[in-house]
N, C-alpha and C positions, 0 to 999 in steps of 0.2 A: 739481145735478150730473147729468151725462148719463148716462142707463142702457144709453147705444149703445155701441159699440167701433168703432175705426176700422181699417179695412183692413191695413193695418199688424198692428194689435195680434192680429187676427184671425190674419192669417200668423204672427207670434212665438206664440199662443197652439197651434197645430198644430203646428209645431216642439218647444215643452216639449212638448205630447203623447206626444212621442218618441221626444226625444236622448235627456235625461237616464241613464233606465237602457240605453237602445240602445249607446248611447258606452261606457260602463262592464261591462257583460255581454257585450254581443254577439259583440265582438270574439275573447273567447277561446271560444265555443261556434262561433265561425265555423271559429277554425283548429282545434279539437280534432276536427271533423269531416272538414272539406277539406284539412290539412295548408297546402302550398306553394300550392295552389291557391283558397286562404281571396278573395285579390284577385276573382279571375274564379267567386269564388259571391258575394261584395258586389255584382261587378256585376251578374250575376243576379239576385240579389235586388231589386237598383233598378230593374231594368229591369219585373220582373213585378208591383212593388207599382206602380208606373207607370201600368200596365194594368190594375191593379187600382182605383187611386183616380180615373183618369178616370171608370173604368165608375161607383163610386160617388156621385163627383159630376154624373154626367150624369143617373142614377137622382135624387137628391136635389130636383133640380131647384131648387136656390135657398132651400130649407125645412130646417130642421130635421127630425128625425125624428118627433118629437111632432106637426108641424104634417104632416110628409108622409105617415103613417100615418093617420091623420083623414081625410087626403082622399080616400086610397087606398082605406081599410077604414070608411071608417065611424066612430061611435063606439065601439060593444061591442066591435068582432075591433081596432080601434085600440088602445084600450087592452090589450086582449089581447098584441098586437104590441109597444106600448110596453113589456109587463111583459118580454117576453122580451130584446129590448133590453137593459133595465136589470139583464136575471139578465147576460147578457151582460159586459156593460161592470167588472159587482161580481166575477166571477172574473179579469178583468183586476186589479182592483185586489188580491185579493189576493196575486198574482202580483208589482203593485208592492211589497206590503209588505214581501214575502219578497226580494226584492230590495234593499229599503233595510237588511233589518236584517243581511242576508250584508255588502251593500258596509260597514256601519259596524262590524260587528265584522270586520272582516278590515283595518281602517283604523285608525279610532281608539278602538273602546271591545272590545279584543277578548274581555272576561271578564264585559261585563253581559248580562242575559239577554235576551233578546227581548220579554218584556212591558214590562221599563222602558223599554227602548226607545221602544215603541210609546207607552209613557203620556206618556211628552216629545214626543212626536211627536203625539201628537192634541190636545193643545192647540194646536199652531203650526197642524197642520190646520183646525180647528174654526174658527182665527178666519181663516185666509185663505181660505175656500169661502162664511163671510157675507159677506165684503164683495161678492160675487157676479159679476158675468162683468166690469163695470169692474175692480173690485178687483182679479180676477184680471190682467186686462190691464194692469193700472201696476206687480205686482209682477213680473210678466214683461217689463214694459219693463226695474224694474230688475235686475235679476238677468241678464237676458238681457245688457246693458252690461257689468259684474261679468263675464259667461263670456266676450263678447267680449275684452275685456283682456287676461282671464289666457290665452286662446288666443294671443293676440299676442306676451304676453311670451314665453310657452313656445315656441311656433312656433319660432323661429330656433335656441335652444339643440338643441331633440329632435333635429333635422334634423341637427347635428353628430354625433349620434350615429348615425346610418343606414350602414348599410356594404353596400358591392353585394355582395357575396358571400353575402350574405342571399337574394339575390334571383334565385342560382341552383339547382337552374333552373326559370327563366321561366315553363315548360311546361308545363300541369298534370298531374299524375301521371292522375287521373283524373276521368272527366267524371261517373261516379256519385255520389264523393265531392264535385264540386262541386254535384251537384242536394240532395245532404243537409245538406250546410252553407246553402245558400242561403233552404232553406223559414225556417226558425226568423226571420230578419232581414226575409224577406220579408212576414211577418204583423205587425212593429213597423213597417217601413216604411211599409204599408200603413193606418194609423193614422189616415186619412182616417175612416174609420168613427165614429171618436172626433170629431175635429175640427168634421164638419158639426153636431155638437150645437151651437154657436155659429155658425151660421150666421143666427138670427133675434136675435141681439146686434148685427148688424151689417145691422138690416134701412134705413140710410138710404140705401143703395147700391144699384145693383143688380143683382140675383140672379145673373146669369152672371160680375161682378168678385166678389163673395163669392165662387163656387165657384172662384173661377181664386186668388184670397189662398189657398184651403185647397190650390189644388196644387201651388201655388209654395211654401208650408211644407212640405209633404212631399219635393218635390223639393230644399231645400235641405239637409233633413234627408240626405236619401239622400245627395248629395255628400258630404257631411262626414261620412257612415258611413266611405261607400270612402276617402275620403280618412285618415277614421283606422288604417282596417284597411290601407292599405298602409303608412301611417309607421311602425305597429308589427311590420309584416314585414322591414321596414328595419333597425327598430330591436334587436330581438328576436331576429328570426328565427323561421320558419314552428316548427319544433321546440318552442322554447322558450316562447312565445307559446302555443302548444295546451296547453302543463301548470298554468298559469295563471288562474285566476278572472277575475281582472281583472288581465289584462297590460297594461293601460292606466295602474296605478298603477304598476307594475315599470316603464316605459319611463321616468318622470320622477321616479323617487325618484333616481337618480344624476345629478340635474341640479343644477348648482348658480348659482345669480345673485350672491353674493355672500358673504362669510364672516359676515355677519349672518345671513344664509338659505341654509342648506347643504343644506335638503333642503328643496325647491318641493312637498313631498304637504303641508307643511303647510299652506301657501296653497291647495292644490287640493282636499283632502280638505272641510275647510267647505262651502266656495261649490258643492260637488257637492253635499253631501248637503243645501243649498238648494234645488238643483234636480232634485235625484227627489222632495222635499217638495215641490216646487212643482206637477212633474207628476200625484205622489198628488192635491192637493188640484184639481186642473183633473180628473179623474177622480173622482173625489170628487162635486164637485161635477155635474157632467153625471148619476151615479147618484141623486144626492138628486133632480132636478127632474125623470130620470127618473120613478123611482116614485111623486112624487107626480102628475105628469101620468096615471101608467098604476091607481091607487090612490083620489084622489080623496079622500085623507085626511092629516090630519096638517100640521106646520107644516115646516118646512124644519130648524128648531132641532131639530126632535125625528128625523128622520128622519137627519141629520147624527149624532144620538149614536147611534142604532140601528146605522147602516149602519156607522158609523167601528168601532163598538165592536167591530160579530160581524165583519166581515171583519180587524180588528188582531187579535183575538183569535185565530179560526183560522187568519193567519199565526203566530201567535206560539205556538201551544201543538200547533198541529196537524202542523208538523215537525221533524223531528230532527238532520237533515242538509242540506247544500248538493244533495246529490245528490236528495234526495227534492224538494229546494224546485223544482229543476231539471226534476223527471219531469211535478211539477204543471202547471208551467206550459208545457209542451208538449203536456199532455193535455187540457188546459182549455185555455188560450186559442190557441197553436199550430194543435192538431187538431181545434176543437169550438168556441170564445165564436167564435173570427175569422172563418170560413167560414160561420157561422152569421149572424152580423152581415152580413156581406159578400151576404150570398142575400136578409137580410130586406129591405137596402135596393135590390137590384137588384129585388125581384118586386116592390115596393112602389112603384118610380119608374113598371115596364112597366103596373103595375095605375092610376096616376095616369097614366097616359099614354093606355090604353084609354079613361078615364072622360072622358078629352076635361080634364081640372084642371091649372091651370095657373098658378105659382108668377106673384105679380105685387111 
């Protein structure tokens, strides 16, 4: 069995990096910021992670970060680099937790606690992070299939519910309110950061089509941001869409396909929380090969129960509310893992780039 990934899987594997909770969250912290003008900060937002993950993937240079930090720094400030990385990437993931276990109890389990949650949830993790970056890539083939579909069927019904009257007016109230609404989306979008860690999964190709798979997954991501965020201004309305957690479940619970299936969240509530588990465990795992690249110790099994255990944990015991879950992850990865990631790999490209080292 091959331990490569193909270009393809590579782009779908920076995609889940994403959507999942991008689609599900984002949407209503966009309009609770920018109101009516939620459309023109998605497009802001696409446009600066843009400019964001070029910069990253030009730094990169074709290498993973383990591999471009070695050539950069050395061994000792590499590893140094790598650990910071991997603190990086592990405040992300907590941030996913806290997001899986808001979206599932506001879904389908609204009265279990957060640690059962989490205990069903790190089994399914645990075994999709060994089958390791192939593994990853054929569950994200399938599931990726799975969310095209159910986009397909839902697609045509939402759209009858859109009403232009939503969509006045046009104009955006303000251009402040759109630069606040825009940062938040613009640090998921820019998730290129994440992504390059599979870039030496896909090392039979080469190095400039790998980096261009990881910008073409972030660019499609970004489309289907904006494109969400205006069906649900359509749908919703800028107003009502801002009071909403996830106004993304409110747009399709009044949709109906059939009198067998009167309400489409059933279909859709699963196959989601498939793929925030899917992107947990694509984060997941980049933090486990992290640290052991930046540590030098330990098996992958063992670092997988450590890592899954204390980050499920301090999502689970560490907040109380949606609003607290919300302030974390603007504070941590928002305002401090994202920029922080985004500086290591930019100094890190200029510092392989002085030294004359070059990705082959």
């Amino acid at each position: 069995m091959s331990r490569h990934i193909s270009l393809r899987q590579l782009r779908l594997l920076q995609m889940m990096a994403i959507l999942p909770t991008t689609l599900v969250f984002l949407p209503g912290q966009t309009f609770e910021k920018s109101g009516a003008g939620a459309l023109y900060a998605a497009i802001l937002a696409a446009m600066g992670a843009f400019v964001i993950n070029i910069a990253v993937l030009w730094s990169s240079r074709g290498a993973s970060p383990g591999r471009l930090f070695h050539k950069s720094w050395g061994d000792v400030v590499g590893r140094c680099v790598m650990g910071i990385y991997a603190l990086g990437i592990l405040t992300g993931i907590i941030s996913i937790w806290n997001e899986l276990f808001t979206f599932v109890q506001a879904s389908v389990l609204p009265r279990t606690p957060e640690w059962a949650i989490g205990i069903l949830v790190w089994g399914v993790l645990a075994a999709a992070v060994s089958g390791g970056a192939p593994g990853l890539a054929r569950l994200t083939d399938l599931l990726t299939v799975g969310a095209i579909l159910l986009g397909l069927v839902v697609l045509v019904p939402v759209m009858g519910y859109v009403r232009p009257v939503h969509f006045v007016p046009f104009l955006p109230p303000s251009l402040m309110a759109i630069g606040k609404g825009a940062w938040l989306p613009m640090t998921f979008l820019g998730e290129s950061v994440v992504g390059v860690a599979f870039l030496d999964s896909a090392r039979g190709v080469d190095p400039h089509q790998r980096s261009n798979a990881i910008l073409q997954g972030t660019f499609i991501s970004a489309g289907v941001f904006v494109g969400i965020v205006t069906l649900l201004w359509g749908v919703l309305g800028a107003g009502f869409a801002a009071s909403q957690s996830f106004p993304i479940l409110e747009a399709i619970r009044d949709v109906r396909l059939s009198q067998f299936l009167s309400r489409f969240d059933i279909v859709f509530v699963p196959l989601w929380v498939a793929l925030v588990e899917l992107k947990l465990a694509i984060w997941m795992f980049i933090a486990v090969n992290s640290v052991r690249r930046a540590v030098r110790w330990g098996s992958s099994r063992l670092w997988m129960v450590l890592l899954g255990g204390a980050t499920g944990a301090i999502a689970s015991l560490g907040f109380t509310s949606v609003v607290e879950r919300i302030a974390f992850l603007k504070a941590t990865w928002g305002e401090g893992a994202f920029p922080v990631l985004v500086l290591l790999l930019l100094i890190s490209g200029l510092a392989s780039k002085f030294r004359g080292v070059h990705d082959g």
